[in-house]
N, C-alpha and C positions, 0 to 999 in steps of 0.2 A: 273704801267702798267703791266699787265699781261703778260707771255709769249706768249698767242696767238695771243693780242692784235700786239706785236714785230715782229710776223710775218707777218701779213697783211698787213704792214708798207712798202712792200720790195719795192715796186714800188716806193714809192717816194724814199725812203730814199739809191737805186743803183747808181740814177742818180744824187744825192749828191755826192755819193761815188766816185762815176766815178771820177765826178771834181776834187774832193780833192787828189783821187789816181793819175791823171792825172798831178794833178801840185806842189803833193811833191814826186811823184817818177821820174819826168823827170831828165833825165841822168844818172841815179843808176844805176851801173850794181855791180855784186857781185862775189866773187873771188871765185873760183872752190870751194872749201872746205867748203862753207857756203850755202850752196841750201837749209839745213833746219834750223830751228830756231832753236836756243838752248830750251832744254828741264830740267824740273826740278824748270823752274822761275816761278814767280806767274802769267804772262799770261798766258803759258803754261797752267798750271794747271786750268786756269781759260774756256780757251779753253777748253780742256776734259773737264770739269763739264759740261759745257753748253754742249756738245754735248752728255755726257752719259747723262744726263737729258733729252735730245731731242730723243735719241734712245733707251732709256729704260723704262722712262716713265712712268705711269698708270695711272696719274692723267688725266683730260681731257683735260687741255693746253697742255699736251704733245703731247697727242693722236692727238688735232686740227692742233697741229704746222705741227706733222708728216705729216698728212692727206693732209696740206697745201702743203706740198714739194713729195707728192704721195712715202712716205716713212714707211717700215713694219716696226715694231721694230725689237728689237736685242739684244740679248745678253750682258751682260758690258762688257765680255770676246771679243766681236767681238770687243770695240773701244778700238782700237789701233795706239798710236803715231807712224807715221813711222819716222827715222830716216836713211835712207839708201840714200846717196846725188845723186844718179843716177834716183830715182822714185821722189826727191824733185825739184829735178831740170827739169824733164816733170812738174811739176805740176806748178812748176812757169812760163814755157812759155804759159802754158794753160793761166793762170790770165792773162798775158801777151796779150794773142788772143781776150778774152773776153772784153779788154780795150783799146787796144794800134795799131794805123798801124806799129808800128816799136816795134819791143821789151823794152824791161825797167826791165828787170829780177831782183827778187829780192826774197832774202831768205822766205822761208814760213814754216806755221806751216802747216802740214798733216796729218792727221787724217785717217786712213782707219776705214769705218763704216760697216761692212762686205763686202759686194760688191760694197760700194762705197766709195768716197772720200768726205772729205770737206777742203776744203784749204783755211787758213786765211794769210794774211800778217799782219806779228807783225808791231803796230805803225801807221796804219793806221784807224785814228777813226771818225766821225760824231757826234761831242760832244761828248756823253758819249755811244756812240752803237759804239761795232765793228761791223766786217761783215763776212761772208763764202759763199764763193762759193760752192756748193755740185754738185759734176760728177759721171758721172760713171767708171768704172774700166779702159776706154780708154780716159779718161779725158774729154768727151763731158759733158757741163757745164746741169746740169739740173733745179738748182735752186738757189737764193739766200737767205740768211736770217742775220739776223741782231743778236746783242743779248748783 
């Protein structure tokens, strides 16, 4: 399946997500020190590829996926893992809002993509597709995408 194919997919494959997110994060909450996901593991690293593949691109599945999520490209120099547990931890209650009437906070991986974010939660998958949610700088959700 193709990367743009993965894209197009978002609609069914959120409201999978939802569920699954919905009934293995019920009651997680995560201790102060953990807001972002450990960096350097192979998800991590797996996370940035897919995303510097998604915002740097030239091929024309990237350029589509982009297009799909009304997203410019960018620089490699722009994706940047954040690690700072003050801006991971907005970014979890963000997923949080997007899913949840009561929070369920739980550590994420963040991504800052120049002016925007994408936020994964490690461990959460739909068979073999993660997911990201992409925001903007004040965490309003803009888009999903799977990958």
């Amino acid at each position: 399946m193709t990367f743009h194919h993965k894209v197009l997919r978002i609609t069914a494959f959120l409201s999978a997500v939802a569920l699954l997110y919905t009934s293995e994060a019920s009651g997680h909450s995560v201790p102060e020190a953990a807001w972002c996901a450990p960096t350097g593991t192979v998800q991590s690293l797996h996370v940035l590829q897919y995303l510097r593949r998604l915002a740097t691109g030239t091929d024309s599945s990237a350029i589509l996926a982009r297009a799909a999520i009304d997203m410019q490209p960018i620089a490699q120099s722009e994706v940047v893992m954040i690690t700072d547990e003050a801006i991971c931890r907005r970014a979890s209650a963000a997923l949080d809002s997007f899913f949840f009437v009561a929070p369920e906070s739980a550590s994420v991986f963040l991504v800052r993509l120049g002016s925007r974010y994408a936020i994964h939660p490690p461990g959460y998958r739909v068979e073999s597709f993660g997911y990201m949610i992409h925001t903007d700088s004040a965490f309003n959700k803009l888009a999903v995408t799977s990958y």
